[in-house]
PQR file of N, CA, C, O and H, with PARSE charges and radii, in Angstrom:
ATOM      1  N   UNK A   1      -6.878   2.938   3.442 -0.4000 1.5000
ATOM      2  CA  UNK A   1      -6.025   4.081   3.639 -0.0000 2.0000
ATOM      3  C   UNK A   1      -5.162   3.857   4.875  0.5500 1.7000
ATOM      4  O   UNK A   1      -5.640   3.368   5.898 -0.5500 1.4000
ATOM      5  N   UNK A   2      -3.919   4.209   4.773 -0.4000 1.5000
ATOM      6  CA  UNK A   2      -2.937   4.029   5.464 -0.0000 2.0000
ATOM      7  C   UNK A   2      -3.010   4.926   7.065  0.5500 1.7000
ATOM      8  O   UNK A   2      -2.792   6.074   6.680 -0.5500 1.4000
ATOM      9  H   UNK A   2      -3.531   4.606   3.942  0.4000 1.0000
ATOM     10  N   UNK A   3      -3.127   4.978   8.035 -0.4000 1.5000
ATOM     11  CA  UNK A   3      -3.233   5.696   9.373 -0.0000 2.0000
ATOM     12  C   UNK A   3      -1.930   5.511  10.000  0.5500 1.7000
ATOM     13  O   UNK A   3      -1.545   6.228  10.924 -0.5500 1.4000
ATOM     14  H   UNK A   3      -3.305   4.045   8.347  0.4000 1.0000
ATOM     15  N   UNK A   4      -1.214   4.508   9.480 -0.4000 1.5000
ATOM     16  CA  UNK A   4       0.434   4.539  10.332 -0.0000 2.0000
ATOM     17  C   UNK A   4       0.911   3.428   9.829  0.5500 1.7000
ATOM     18  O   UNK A   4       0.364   2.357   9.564 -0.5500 1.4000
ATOM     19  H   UNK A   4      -1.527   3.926   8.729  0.4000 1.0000
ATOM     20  N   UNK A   5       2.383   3.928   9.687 -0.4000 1.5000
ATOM     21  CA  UNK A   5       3.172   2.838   9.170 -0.0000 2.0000
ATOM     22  C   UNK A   5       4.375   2.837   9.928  0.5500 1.7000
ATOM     23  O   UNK A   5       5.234   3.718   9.897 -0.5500 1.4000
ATOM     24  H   UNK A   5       2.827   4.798   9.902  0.4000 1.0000
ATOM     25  N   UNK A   6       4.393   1.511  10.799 -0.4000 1.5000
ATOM     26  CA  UNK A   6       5.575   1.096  11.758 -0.0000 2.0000
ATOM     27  C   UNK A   6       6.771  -0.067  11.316  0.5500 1.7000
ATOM     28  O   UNK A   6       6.603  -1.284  11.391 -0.5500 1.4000
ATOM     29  H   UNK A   6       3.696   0.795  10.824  0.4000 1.0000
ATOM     30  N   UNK A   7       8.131   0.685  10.794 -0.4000 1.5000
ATOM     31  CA  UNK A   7       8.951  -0.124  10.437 -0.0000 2.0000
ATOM     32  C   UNK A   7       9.781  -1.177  11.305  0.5500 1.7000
ATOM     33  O   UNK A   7      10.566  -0.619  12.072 -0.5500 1.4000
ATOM     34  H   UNK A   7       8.267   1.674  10.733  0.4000 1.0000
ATOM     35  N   UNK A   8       9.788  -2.255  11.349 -0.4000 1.5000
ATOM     36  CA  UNK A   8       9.958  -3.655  11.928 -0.0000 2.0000
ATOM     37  C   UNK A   8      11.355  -4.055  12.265  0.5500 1.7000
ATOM     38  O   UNK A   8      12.081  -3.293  11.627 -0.5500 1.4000
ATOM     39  H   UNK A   8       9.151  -2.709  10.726  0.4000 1.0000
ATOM     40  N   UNK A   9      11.786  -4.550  12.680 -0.4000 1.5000
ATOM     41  CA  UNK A   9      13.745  -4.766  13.415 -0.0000 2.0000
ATOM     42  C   UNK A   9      14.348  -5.596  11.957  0.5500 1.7000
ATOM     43  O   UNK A   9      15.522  -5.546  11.592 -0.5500 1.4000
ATOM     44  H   UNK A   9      11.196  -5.169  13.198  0.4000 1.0000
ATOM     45  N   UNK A  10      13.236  -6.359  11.244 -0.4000 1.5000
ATOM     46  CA  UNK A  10      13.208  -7.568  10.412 -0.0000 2.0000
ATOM     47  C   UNK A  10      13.188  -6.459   9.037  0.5500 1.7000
ATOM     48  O   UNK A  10      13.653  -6.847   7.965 -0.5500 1.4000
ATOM     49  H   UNK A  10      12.282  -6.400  11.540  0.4000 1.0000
ATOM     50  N   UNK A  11      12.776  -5.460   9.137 -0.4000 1.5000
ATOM     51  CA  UNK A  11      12.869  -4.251   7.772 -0.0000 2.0000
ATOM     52  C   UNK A  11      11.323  -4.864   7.334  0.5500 1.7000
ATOM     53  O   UNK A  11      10.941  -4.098   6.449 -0.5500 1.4000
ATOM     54  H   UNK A  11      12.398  -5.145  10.008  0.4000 1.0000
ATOM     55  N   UNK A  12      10.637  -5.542   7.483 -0.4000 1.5000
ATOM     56  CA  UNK A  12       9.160  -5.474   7.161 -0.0000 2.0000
ATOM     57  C   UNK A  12       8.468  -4.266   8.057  0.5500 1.7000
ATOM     58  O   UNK A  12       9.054  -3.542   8.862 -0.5500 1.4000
ATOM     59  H   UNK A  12      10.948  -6.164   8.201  0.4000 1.0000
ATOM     60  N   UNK A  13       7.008  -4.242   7.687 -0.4000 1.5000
ATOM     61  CA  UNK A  13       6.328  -2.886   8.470 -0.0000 2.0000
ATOM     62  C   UNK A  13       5.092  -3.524   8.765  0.5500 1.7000
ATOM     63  O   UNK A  13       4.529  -4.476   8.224 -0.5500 1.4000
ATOM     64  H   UNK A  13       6.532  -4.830   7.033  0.4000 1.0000
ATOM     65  N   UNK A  14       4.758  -2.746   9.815 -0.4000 1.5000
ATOM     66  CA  UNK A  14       3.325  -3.237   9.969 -0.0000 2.0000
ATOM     67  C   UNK A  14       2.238  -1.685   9.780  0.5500 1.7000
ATOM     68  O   UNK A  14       2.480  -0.524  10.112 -0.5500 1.4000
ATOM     69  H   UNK A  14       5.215  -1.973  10.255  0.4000 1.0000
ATOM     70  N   UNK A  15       1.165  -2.218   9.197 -0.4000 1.5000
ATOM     71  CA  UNK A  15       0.659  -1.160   8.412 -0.0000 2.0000
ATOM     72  C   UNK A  15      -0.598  -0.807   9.108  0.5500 1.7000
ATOM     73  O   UNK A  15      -1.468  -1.624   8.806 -0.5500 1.4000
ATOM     74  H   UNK A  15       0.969  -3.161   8.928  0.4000 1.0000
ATOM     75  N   UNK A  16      -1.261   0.612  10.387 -0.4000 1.5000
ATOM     76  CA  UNK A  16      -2.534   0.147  10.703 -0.0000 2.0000
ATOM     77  C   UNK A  16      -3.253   1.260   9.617  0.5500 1.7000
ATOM     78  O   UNK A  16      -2.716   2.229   9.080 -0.5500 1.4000
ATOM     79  H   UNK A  16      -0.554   1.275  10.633  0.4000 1.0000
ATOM     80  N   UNK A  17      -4.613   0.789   9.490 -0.4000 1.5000
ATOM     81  CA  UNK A  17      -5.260   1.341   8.279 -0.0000 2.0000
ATOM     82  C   UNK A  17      -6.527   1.880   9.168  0.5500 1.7000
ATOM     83  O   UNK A  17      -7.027   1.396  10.184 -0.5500 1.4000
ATOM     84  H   UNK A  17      -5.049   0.002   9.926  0.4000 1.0000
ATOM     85  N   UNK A  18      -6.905   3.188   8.339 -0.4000 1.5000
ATOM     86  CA  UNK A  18      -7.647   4.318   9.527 -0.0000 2.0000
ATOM     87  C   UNK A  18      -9.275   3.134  10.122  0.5500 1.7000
ATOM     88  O   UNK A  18      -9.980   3.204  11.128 -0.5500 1.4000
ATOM     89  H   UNK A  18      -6.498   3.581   7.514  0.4000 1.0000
ATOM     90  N   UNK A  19      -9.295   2.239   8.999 -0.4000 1.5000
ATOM     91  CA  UNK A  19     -10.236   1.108   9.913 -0.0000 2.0000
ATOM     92  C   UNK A  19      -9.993   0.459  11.049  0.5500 1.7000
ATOM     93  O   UNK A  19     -10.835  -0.305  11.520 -0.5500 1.4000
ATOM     94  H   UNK A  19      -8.723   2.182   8.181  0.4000 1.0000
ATOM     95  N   UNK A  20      -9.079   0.630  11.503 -0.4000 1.5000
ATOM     96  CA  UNK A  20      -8.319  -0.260  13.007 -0.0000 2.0000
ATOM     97  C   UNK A  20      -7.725  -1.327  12.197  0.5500 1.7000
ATOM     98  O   UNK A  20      -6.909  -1.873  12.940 -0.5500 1.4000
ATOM     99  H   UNK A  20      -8.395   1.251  11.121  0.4000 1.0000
ATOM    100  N   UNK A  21      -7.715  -2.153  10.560 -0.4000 1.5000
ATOM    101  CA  UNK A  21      -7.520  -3.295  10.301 -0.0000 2.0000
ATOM    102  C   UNK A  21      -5.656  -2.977  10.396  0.5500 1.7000
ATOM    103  O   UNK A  21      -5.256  -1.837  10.161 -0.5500 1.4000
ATOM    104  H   UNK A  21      -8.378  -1.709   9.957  0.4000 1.0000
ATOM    105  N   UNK A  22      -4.734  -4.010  10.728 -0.4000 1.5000
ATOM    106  CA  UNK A  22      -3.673  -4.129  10.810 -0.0000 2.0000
ATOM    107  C   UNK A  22      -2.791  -5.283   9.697  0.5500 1.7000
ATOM    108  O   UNK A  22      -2.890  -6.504   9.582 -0.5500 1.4000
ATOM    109  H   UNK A  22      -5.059  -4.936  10.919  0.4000 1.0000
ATOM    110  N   UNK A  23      -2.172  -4.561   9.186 -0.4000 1.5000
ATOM    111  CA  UNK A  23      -1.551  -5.339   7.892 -0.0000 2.0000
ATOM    112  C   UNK A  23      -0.206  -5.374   7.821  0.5500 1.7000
ATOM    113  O   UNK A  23       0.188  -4.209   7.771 -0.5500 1.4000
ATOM    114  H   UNK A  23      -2.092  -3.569   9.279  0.4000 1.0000
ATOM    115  N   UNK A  24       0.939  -6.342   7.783 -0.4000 1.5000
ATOM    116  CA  UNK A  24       2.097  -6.709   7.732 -0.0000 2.0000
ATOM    117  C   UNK A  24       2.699  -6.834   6.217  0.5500 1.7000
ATOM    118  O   UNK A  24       2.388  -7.713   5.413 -0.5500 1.4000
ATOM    119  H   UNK A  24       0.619  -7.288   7.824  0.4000 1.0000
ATOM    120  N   UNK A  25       3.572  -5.831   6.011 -0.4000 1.5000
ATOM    121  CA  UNK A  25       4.183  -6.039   4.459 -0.0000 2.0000
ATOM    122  C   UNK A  25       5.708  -6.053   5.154  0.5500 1.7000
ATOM    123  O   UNK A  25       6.360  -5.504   6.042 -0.5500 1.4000
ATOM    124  H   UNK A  25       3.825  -5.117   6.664  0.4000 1.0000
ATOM    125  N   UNK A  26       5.820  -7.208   3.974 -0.4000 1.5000
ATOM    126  CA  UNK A  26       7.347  -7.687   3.945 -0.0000 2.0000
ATOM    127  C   UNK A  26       8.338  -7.135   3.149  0.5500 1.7000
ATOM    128  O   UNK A  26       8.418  -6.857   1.952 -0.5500 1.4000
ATOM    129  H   UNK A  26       5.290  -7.654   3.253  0.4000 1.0000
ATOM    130  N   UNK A  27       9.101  -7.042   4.145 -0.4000 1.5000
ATOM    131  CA  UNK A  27      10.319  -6.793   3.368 -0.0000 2.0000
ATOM    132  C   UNK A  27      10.311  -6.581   1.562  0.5500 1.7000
ATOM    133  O   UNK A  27      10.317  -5.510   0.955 -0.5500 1.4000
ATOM    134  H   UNK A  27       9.036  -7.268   5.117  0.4000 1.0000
ATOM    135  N   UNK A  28      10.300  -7.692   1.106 -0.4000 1.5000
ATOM    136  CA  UNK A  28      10.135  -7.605  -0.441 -0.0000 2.0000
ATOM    137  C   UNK A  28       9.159  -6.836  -0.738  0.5500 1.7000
ATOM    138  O   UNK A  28       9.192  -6.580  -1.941 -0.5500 1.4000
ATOM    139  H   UNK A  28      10.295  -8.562   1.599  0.4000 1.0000
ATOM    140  N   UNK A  29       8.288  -6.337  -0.199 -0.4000 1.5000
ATOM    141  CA  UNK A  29       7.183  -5.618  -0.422 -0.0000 2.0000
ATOM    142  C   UNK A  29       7.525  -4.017  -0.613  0.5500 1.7000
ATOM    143  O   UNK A  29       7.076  -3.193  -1.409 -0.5500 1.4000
ATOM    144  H   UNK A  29       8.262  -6.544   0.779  0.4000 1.0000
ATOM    145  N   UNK A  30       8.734  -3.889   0.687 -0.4000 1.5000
ATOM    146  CA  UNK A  30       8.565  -2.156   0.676 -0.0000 2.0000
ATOM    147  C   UNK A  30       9.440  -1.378  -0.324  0.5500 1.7000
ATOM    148  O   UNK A  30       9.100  -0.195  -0.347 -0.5500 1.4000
ATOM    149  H   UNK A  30       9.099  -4.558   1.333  0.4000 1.0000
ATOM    150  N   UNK A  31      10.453  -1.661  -1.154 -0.4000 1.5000
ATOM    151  CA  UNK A  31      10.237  -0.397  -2.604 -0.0000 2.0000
ATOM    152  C   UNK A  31       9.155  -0.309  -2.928  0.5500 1.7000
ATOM    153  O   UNK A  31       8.820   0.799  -3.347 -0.5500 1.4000
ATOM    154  H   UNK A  31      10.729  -2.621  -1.135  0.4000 1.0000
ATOM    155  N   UNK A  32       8.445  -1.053  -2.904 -0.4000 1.5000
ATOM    156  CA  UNK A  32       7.263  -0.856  -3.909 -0.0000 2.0000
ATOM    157  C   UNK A  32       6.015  -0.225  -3.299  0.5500 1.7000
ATOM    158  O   UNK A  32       5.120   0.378  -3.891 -0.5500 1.4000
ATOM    159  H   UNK A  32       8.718  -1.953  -2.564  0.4000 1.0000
ATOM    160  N   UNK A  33       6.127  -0.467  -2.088 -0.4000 1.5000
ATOM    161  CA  UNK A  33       5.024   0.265  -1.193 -0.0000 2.0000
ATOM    162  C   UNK A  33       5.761   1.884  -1.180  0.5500 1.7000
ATOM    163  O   UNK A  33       5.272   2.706  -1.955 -0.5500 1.4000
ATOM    164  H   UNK A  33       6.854  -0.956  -1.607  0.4000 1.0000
ATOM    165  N   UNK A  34       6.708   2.231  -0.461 -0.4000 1.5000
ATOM    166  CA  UNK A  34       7.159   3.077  -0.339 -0.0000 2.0000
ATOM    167  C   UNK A  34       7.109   4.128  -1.278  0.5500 1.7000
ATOM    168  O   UNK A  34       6.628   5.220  -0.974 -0.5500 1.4000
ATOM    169  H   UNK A  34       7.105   1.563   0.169  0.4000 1.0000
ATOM    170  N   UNK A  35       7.872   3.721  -3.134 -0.4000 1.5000
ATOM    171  CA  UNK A  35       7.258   3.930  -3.982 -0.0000 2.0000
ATOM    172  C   UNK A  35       6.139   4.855  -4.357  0.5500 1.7000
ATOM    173  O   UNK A  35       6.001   5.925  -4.948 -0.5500 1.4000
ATOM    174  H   UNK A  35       8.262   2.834  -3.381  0.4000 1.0000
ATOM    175  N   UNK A  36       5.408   3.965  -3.750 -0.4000 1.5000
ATOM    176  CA  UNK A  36       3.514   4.304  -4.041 -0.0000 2.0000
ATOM    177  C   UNK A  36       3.521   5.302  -3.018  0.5500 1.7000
ATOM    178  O   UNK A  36       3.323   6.392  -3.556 -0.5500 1.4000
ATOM    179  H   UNK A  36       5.520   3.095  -3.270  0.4000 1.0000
ATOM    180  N   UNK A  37       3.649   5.405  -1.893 -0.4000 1.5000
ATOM    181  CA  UNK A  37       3.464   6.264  -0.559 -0.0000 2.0000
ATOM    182  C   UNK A  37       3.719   7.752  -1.378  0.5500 1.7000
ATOM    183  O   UNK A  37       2.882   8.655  -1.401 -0.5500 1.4000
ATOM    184  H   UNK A  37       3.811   4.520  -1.457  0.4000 1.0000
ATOM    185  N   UNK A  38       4.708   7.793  -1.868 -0.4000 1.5000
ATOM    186  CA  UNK A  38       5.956   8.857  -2.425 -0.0000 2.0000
ATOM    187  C   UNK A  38       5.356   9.560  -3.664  0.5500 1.7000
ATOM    188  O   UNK A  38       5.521  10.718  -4.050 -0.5500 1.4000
ATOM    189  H   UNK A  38       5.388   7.060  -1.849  0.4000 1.0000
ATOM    190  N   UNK A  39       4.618   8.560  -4.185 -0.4000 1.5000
ATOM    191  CA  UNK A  39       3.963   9.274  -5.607 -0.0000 2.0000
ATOM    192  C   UNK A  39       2.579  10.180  -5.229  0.5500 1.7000
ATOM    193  O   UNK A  39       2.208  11.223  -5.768 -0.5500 1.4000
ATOM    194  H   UNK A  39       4.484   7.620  -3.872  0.4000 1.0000
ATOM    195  N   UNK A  40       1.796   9.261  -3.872 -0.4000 1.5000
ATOM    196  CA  UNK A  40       0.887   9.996  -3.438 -0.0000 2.0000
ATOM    197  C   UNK A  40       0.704  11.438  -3.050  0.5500 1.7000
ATOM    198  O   UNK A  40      -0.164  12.265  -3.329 -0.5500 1.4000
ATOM    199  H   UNK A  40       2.097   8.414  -3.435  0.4000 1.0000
ATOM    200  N   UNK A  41       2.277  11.492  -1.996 -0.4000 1.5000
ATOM    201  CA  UNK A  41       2.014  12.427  -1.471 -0.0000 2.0000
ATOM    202  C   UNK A  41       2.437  13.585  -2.452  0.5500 1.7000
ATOM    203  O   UNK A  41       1.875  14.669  -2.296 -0.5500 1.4000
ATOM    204  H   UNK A  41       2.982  10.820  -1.770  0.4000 1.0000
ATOM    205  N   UNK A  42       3.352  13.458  -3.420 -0.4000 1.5000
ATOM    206  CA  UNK A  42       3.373  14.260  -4.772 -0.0000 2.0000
ATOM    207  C   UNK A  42       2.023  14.836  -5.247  0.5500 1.7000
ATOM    208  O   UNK A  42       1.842  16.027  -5.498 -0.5500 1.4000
ATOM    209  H   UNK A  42       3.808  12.578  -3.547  0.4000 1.0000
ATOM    210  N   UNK A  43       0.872  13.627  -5.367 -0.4000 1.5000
ATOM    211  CA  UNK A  43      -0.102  13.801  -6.322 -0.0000 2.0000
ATOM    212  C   UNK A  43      -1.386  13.721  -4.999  0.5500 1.7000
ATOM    213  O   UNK A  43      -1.957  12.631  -4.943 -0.5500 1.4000
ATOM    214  H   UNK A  43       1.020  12.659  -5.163  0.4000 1.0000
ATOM    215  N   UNK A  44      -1.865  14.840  -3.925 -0.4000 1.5000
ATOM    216  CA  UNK A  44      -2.585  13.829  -3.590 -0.0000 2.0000
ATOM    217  C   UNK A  44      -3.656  14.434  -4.337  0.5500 1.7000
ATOM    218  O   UNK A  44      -3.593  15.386  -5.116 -0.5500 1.4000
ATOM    219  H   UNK A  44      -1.402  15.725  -3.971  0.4000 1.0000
ATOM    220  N   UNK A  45      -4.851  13.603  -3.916 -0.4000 1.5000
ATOM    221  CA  UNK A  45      -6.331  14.049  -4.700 -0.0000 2.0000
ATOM    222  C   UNK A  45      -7.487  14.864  -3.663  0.5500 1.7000
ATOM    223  O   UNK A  45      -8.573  15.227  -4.114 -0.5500 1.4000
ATOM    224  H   UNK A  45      -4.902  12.831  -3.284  0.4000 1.0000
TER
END
């Protein structure tokens, strides 16, 4: 689960997750992350 999402100078993000783990999505990555973010908060559970 996502805890913060920090967008990058490079348009990639770095992603920290409520575990402390820290994850880097690229560029090509974010429609599709974003996407998903967007449908969640529509639908959450």
């Amino acid at each position: 689960m996502i805890a913060e999402l920090c967008s990058l100078t490079n348009r990639d993000a770095m992603l920290r997750l409520r575990d402390g783990s820290v994850l880097r999505a690229s560029r090509s990555y974010m429609p599709a992350l974003a996407e998903a973010l967007q449908h969640l908060n529509k639908n959450p559970e």
